[in-house]
py3Dmol code that shows the C-alpha trace and the ligand (Angstrom):
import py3Dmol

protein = """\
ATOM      1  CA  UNK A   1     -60.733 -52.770 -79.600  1.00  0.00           C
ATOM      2  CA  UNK A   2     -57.681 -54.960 -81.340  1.00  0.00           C
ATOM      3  CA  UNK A   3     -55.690 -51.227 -81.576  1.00  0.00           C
ATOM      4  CA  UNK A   4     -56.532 -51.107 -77.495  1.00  0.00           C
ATOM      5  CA  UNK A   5     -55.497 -54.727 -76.920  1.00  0.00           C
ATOM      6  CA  UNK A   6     -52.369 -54.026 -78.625  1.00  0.00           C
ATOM      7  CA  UNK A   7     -51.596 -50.784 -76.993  1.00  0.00           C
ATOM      8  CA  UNK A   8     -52.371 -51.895 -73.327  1.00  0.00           C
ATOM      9  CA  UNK A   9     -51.801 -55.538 -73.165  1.00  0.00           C
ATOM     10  CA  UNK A  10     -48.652 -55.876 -70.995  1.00  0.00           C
ATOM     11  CA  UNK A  11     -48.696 -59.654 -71.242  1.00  0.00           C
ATOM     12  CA  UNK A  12     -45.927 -62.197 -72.426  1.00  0.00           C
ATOM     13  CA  UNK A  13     -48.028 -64.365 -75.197  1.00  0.00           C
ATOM     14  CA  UNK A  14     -52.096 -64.208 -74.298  1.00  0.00           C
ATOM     15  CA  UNK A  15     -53.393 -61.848 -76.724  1.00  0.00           C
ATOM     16  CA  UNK A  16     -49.827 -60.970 -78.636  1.00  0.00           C
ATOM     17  CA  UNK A  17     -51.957 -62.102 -81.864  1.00  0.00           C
ATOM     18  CA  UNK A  18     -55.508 -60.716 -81.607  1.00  0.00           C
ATOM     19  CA  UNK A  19     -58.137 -61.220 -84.979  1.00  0.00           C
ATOM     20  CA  UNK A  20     -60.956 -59.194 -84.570  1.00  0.00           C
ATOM     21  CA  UNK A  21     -64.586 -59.388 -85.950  1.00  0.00           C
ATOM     22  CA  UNK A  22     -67.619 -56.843 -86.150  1.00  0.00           C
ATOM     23  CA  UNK A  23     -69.986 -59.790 -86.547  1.00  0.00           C
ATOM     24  CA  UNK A  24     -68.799 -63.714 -86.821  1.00  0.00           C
ATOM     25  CA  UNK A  25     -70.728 -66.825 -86.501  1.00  0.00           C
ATOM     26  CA  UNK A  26     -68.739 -67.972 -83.893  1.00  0.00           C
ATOM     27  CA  UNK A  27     -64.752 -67.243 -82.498  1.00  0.00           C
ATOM     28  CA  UNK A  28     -64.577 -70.992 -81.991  1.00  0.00           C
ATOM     29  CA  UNK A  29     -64.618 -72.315 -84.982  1.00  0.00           C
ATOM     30  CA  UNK A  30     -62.562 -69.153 -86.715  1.00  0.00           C
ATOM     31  CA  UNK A  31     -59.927 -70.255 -83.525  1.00  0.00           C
ATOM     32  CA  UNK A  32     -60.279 -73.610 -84.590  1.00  0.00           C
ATOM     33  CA  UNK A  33     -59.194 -72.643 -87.895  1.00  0.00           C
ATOM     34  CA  UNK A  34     -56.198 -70.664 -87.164  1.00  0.00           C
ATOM     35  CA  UNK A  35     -55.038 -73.000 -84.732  1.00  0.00           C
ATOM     36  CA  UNK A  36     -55.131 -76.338 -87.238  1.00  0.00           C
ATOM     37  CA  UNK A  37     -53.104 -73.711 -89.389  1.00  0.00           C
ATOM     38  CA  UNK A  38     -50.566 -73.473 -86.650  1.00  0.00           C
ATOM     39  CA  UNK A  39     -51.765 -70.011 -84.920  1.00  0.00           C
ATOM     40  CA  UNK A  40     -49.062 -69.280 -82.112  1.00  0.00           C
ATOM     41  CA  UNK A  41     -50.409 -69.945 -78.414  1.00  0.00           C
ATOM     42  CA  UNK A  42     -52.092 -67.098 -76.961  1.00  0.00           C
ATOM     43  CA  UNK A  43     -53.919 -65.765 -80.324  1.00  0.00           C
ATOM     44  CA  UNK A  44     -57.075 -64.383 -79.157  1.00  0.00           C
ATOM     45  CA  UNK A  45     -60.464 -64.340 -81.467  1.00  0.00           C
ATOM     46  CA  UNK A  46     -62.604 -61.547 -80.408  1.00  0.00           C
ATOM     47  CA  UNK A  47     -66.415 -60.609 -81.935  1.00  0.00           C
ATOM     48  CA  UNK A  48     -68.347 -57.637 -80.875  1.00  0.00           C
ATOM     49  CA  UNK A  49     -71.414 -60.029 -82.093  1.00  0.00           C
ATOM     50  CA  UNK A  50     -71.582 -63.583 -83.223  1.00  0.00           C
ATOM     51  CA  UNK A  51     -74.374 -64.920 -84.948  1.00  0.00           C
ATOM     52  CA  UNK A  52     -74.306 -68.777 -83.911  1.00  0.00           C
ATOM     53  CA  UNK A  53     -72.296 -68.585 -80.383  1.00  0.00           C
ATOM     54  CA  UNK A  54     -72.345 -72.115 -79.058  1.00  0.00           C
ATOM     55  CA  UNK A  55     -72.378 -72.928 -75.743  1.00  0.00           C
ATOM     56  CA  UNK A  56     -71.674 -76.012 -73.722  1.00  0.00           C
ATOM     57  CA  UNK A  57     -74.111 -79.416 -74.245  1.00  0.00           C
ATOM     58  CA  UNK A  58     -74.741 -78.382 -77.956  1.00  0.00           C
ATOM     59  CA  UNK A  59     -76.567 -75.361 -76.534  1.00  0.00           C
ATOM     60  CA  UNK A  60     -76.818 -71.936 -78.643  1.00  0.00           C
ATOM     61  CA  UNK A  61     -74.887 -68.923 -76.555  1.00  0.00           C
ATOM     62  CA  UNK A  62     -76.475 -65.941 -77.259  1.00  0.00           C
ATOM     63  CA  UNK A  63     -73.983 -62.950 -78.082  1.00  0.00           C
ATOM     64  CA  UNK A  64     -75.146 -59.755 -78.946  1.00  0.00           C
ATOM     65  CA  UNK A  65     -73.291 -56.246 -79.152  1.00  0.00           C
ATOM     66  CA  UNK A  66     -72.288 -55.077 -75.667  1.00  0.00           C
ATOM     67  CA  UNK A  67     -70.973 -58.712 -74.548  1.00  0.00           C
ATOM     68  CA  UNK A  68     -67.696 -60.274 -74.438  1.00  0.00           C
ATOM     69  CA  UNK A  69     -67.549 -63.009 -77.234  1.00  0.00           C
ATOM     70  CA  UNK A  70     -63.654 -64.291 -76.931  1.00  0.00           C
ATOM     71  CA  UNK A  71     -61.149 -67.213 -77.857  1.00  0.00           C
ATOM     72  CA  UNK A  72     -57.829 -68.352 -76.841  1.00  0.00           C
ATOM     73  CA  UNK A  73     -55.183 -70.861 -78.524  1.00  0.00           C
ATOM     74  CA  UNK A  74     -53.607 -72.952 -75.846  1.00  0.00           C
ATOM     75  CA  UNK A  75     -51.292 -75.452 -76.910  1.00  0.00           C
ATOM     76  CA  UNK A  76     -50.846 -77.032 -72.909  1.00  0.00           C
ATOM     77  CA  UNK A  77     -49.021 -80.509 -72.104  1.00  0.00           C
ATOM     78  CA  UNK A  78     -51.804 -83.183 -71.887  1.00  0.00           C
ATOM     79  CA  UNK A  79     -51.400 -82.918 -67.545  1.00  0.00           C
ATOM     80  CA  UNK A  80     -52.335 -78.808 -68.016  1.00  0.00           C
ATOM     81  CA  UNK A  81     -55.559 -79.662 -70.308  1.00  0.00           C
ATOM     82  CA  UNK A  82     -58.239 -80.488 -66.832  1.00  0.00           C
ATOM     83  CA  UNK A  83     -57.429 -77.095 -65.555  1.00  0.00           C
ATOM     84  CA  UNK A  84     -58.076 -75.032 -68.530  1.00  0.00           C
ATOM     85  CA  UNK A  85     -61.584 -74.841 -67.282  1.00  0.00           C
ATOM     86  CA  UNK A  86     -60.011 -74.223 -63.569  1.00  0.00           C
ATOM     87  CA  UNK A  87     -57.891 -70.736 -65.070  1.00  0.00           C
ATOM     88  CA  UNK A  88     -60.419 -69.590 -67.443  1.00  0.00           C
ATOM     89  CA  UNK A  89     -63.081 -69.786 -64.871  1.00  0.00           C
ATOM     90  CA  UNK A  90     -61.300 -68.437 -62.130  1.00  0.00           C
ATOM     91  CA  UNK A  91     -59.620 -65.607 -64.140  1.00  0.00           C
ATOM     92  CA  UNK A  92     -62.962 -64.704 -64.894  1.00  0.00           C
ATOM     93  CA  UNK A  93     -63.919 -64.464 -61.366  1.00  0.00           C
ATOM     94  CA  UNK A  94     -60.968 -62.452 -60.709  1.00  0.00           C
ATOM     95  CA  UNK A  95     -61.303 -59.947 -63.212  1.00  0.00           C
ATOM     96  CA  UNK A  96     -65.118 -59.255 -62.302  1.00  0.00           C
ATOM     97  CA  UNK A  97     -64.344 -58.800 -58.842  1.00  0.00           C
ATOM     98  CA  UNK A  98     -61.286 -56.501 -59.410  1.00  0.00           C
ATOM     99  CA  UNK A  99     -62.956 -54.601 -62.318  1.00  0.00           C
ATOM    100  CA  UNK A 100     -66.744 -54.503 -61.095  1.00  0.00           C
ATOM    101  CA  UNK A 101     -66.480 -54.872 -57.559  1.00  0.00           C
ATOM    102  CA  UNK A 102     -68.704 -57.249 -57.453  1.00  0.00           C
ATOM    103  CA  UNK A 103     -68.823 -61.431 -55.709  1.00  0.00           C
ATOM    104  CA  UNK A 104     -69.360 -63.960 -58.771  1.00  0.00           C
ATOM    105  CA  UNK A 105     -69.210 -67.768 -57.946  1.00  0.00           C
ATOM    106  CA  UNK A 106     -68.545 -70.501 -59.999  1.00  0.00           C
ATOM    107  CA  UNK A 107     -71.314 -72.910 -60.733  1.00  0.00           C
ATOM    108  CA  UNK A 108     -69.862 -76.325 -61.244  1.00  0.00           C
ATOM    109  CA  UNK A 109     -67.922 -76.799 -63.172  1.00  0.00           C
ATOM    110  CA  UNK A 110     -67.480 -73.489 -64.992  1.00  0.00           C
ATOM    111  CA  UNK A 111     -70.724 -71.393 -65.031  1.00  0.00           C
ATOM    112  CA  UNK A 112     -69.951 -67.659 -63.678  1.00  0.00           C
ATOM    113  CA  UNK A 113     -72.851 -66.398 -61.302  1.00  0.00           C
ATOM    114  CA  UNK A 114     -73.863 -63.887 -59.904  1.00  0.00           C
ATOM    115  CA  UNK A 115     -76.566 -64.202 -57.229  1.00  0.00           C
ATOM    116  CA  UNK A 116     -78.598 -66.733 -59.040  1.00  0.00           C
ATOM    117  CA  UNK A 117     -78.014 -65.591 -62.550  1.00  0.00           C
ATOM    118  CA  UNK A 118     -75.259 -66.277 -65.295  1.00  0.00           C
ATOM    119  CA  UNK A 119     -73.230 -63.776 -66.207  1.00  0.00           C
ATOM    120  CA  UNK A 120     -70.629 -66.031 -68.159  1.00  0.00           C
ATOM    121  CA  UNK A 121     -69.864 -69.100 -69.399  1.00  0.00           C
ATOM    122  CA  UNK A 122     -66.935 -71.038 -70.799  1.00  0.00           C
ATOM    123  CA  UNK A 123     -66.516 -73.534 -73.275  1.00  0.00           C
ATOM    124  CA  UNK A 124     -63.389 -75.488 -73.764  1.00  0.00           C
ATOM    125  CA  UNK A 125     -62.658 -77.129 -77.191  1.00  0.00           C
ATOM    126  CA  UNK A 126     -59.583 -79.568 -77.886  1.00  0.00           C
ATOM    127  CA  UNK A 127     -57.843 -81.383 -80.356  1.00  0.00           C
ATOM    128  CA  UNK A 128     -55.659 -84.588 -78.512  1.00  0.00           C
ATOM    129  CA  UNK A 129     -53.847 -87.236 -80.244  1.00  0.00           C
ATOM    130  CA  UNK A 130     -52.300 -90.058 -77.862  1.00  0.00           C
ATOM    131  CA  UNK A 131     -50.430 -87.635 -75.268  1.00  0.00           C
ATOM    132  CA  UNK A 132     -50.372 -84.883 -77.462  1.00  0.00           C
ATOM    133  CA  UNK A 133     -52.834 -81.781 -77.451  1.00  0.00           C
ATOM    134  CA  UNK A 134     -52.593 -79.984 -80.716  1.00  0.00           C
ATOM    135  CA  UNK A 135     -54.312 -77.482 -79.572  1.00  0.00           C
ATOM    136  CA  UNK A 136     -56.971 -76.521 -77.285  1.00  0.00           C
ATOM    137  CA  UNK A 137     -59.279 -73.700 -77.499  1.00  0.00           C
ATOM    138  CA  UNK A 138     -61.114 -71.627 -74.700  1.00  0.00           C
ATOM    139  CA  UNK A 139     -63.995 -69.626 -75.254  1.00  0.00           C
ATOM    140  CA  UNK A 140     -65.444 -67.094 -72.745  1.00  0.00           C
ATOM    141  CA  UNK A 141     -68.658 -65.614 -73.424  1.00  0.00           C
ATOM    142  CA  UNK A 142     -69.613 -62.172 -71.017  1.00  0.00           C
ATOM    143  CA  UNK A 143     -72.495 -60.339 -70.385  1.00  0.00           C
ATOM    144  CA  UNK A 144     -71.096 -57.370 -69.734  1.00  0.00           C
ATOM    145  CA  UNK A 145     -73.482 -53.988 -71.557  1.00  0.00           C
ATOM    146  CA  UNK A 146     -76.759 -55.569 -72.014  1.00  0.00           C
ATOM    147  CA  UNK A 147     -80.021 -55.504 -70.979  1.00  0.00           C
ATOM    148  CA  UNK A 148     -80.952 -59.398 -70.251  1.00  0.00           C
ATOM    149  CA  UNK A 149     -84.596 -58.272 -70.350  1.00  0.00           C
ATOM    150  CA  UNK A 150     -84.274 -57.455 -73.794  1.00  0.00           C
ATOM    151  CA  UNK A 151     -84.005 -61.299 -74.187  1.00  0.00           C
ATOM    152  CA  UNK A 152     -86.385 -63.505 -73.742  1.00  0.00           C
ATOM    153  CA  UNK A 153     -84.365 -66.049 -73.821  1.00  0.00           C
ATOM    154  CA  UNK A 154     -82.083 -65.646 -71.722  1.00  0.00           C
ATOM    155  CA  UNK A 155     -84.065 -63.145 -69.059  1.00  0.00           C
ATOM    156  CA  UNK A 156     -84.767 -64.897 -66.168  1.00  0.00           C
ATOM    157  CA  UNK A 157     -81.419 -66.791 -66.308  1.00  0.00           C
ATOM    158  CA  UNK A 158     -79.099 -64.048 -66.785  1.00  0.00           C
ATOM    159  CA  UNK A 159     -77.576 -60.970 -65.519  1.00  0.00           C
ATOM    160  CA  UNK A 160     -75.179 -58.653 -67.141  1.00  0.00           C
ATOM    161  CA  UNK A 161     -72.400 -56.540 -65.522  1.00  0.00           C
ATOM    162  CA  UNK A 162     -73.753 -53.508 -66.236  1.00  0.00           C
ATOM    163  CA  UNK A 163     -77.008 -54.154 -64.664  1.00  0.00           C
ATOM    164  CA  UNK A 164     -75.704 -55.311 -61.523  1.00  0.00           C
ATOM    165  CA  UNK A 165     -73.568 -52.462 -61.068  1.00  0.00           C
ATOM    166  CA  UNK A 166     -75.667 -49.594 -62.753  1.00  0.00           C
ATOM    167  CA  UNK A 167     -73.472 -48.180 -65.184  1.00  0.00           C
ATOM    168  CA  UNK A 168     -71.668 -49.149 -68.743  1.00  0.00           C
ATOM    169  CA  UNK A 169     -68.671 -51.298 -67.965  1.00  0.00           C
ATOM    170  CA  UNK A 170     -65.570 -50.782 -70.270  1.00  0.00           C
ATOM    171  CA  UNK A 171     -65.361 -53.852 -72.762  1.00  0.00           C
ATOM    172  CA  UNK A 172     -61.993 -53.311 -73.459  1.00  0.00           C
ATOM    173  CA  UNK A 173     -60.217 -52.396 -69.942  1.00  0.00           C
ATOM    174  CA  UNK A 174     -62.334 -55.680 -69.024  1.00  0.00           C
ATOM    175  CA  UNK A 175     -60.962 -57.063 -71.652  1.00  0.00           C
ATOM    176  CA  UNK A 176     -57.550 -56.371 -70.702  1.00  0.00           C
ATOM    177  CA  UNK A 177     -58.022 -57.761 -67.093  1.00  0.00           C
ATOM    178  CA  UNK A 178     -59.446 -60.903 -68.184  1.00  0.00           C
ATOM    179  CA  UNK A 179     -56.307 -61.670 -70.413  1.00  0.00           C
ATOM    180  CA  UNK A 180     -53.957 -60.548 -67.961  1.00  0.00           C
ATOM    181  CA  UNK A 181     -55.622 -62.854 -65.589  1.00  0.00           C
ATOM    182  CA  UNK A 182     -55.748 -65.476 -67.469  1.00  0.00           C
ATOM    183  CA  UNK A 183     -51.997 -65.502 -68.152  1.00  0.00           C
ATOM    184  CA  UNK A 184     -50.879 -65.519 -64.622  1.00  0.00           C
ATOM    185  CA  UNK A 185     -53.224 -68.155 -63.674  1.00  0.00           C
ATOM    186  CA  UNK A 186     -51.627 -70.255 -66.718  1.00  0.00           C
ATOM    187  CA  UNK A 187     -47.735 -69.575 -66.279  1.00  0.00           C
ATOM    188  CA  UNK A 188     -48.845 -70.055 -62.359  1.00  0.00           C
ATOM    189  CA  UNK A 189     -49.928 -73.639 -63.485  1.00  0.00           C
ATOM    190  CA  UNK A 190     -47.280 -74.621 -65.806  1.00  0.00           C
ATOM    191  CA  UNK A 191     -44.744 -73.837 -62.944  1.00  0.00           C
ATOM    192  CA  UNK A 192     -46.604 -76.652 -61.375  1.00  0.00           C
ATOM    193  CA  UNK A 193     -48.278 -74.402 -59.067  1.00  0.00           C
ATOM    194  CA  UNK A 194     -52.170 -75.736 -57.919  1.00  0.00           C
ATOM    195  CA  UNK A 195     -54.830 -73.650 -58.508  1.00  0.00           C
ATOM    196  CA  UNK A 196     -57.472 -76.330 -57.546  1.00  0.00           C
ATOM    197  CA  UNK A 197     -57.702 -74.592 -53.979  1.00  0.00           C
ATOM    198  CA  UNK A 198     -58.274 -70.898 -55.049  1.00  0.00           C
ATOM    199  CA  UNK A 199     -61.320 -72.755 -57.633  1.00  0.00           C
ATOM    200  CA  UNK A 200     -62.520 -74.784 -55.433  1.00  0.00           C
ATOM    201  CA  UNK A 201     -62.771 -71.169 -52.814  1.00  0.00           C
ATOM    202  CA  UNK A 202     -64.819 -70.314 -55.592  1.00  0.00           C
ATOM    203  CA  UNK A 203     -67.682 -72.330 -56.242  1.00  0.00           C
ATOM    204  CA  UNK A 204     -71.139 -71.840 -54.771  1.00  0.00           C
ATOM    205  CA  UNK A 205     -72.002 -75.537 -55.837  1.00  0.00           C
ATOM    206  CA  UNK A 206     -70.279 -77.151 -53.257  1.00  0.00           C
ATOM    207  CA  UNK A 207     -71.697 -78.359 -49.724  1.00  0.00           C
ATOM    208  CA  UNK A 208     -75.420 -78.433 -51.688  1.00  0.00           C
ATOM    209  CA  UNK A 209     -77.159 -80.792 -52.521  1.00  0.00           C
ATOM    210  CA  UNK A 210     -77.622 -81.013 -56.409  1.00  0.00           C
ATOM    211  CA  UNK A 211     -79.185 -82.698 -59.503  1.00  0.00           C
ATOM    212  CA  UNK A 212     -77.114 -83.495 -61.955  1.00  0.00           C
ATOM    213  CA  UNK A 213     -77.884 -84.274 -65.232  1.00  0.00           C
ATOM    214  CA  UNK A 214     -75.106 -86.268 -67.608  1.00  0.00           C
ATOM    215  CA  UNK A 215     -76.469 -87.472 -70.823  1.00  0.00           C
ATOM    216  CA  UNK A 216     -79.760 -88.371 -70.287  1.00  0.00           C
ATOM    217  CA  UNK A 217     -79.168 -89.783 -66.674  1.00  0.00           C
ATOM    218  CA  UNK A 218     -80.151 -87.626 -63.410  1.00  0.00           C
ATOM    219  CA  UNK A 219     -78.622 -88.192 -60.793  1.00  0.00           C
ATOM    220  CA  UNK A 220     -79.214 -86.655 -57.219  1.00  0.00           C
ATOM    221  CA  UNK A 221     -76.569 -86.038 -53.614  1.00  0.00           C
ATOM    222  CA  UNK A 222     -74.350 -83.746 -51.990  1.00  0.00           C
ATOM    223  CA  UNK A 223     -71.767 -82.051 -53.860  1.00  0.00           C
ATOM    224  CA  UNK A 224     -69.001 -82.922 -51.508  1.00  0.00           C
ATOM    225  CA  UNK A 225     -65.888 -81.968 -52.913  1.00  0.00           C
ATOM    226  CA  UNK A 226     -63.872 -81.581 -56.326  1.00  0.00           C
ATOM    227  CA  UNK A 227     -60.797 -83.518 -57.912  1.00  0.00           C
ATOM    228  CA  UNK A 228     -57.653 -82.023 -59.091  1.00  0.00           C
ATOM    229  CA  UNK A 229     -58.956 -83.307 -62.288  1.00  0.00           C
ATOM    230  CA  UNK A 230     -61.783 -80.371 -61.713  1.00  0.00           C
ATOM    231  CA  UNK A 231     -64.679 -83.313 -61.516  1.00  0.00           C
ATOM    232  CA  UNK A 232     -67.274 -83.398 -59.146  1.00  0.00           C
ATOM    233  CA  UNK A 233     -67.788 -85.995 -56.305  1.00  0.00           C
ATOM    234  CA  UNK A 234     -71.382 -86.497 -55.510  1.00  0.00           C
ATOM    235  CA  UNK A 235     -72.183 -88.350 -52.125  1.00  0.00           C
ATOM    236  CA  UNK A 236     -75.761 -89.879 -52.292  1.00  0.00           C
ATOM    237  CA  UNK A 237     -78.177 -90.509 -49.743  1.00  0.00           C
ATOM    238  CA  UNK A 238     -77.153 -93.937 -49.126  1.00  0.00           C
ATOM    239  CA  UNK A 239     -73.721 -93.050 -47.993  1.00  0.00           C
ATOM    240  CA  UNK A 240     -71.845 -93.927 -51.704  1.00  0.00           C
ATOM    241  CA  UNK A 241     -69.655 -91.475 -53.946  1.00  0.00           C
ATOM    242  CA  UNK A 242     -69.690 -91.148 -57.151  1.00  0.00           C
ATOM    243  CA  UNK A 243     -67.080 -88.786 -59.854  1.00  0.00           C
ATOM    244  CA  UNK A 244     -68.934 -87.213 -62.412  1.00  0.00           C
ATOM    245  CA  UNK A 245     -66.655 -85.310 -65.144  1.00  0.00           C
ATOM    246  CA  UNK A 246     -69.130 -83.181 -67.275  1.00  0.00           C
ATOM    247  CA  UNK A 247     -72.806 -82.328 -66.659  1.00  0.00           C
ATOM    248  CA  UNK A 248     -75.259 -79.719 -65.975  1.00  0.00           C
ATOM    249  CA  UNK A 249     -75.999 -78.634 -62.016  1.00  0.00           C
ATOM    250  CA  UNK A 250     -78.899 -77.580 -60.754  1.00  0.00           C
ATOM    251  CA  UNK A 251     -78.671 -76.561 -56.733  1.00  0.00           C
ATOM    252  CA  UNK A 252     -81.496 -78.100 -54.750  1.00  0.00           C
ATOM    253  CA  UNK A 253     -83.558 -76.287 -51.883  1.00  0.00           C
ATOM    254  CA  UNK A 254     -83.214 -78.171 -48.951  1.00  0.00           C
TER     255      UNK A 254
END
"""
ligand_1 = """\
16
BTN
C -71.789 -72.100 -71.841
O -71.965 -71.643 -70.722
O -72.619 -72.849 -72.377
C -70.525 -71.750 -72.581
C -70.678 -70.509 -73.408
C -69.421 -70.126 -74.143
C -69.647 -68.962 -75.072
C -68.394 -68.465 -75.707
S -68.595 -66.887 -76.469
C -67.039 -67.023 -77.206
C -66.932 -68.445 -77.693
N -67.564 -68.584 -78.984
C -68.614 -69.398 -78.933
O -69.335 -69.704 -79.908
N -68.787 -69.865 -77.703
C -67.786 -69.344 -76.785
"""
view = py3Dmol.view(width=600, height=400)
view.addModel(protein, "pdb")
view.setStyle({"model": 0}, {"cartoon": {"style": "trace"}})
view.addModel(ligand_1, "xyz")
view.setStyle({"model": 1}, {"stick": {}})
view.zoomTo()
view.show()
């Protein structure tokens, strides 16, 4: 894989320094590491298997051989930080659809779906002081050669690429996409260009009515729209609004 990366990658910085693992407990905290020892921006951490993937909300991410387990150094001005979630999300999108041929959506704010089922999720760790951000991490986790089934716990949440299209899907020309993606959807933001509008295309959640849960707190409306900020605005049933920056969505039947 890192010989590949190295060989095909045609891109300017994302992926120029790539550390590779068999098996890790997680590339977050390795990319932490490298990153508090000044890593250059764009060093990718790659597993073929972690053993304590984390996921978003303190939740375990499951990450087995045959998925994507991957982390990227970004060291973005503080006014490029709310859309990390925006490029990795979207580049992920991208890259299934271009590679796979397939329709994911984004569940708010950065689950990857398709149908009803995960097939990715993203995880964004930073370090900020005042206006400054060290550093700031993203982490994409793929199901891309595995059999969910073979899960229990993640079976009747999950999907895989490889199941939904019926074949093995190359990890590492996936790979490539997803960094190359990634890339253009970063430089395209740092030249000030908005990719709010292609996300916001994106995301199944909106229009629906939702539950969201934030803490401990549920709270229930419409998902009307999105900020450039990335958060959610929720219109109750009494007619008010209100902005919710992180939670967990769960789409309502009507
Ligand atoms: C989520 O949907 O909860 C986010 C999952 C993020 C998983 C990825 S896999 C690569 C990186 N390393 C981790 O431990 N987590 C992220």
């Amino acid at each position: 894989m890192e010989d590949f990366l190295k060989r095909a990658l045609r891109t300017k910085f994302v992926g120029k320094r790539v550390v590779h693992y068999c098996a890790v407990t997680s590339t977050m905290e390795v990319a932490r590491r490298l990153a508090q020892q000044g890593a250059p921006e764009g060093t990718i951490v790659i597993a073929d298997e972690q053993t304590m993937g984390r996921g978003r909300l303190g939740r375990t991410w499951l990450s087995p051989k045959g998925s994507l387990a991957l982390s990227i150094i970004f060291c973005p001005p503080l006014k490029l930080l709310p859309q990390l979630i925006m490029i990795t999300s979207l580049a992920a999108v991208n890259s299934i659809r271009q590679f796979c041929g397939l329709k994911p959506m984004i569940k708010w704010p950065n689950d990857i779906l398709i149908g009803e089922k995960k097939v990715c999720g993203i995880l964004i760790d930073s370090e900020v002081e005042g206006d400054l951000v060290n550093f700031a991490i993203a982490g994409i986790g793929m199901n891309v050669n595995l059999a969910p089934a073979s899960f229990p716990e993640i079976s009747n949440l999950a999907t895989s690429l490889s199941q939904e299209v019926g074949k093995e899907v190359s990890l590492p020309e996936l790979t490539i996409a997803l960094l190359t993606e990634i890339e253009q959807l970063y430089i395209k933001a740092q030249t000030g260009v908005s990719i709010h509008e292609e996300w916001r295309d994106s995301l199944e959640t909106l229009g629906k009515w939702v539950r969201v849960k934030v803490g401990g707190v549920i709270d229930e409306g419409k998902a009307e729209s999105v900020g450039e900020d990335g958060s959610l605005l929720l219109r109750h049933r009494d007619g008010s609004l209100t902005r919710i920056t992180s939670g967990d969505v769960t789409v309502l039947k009507d």
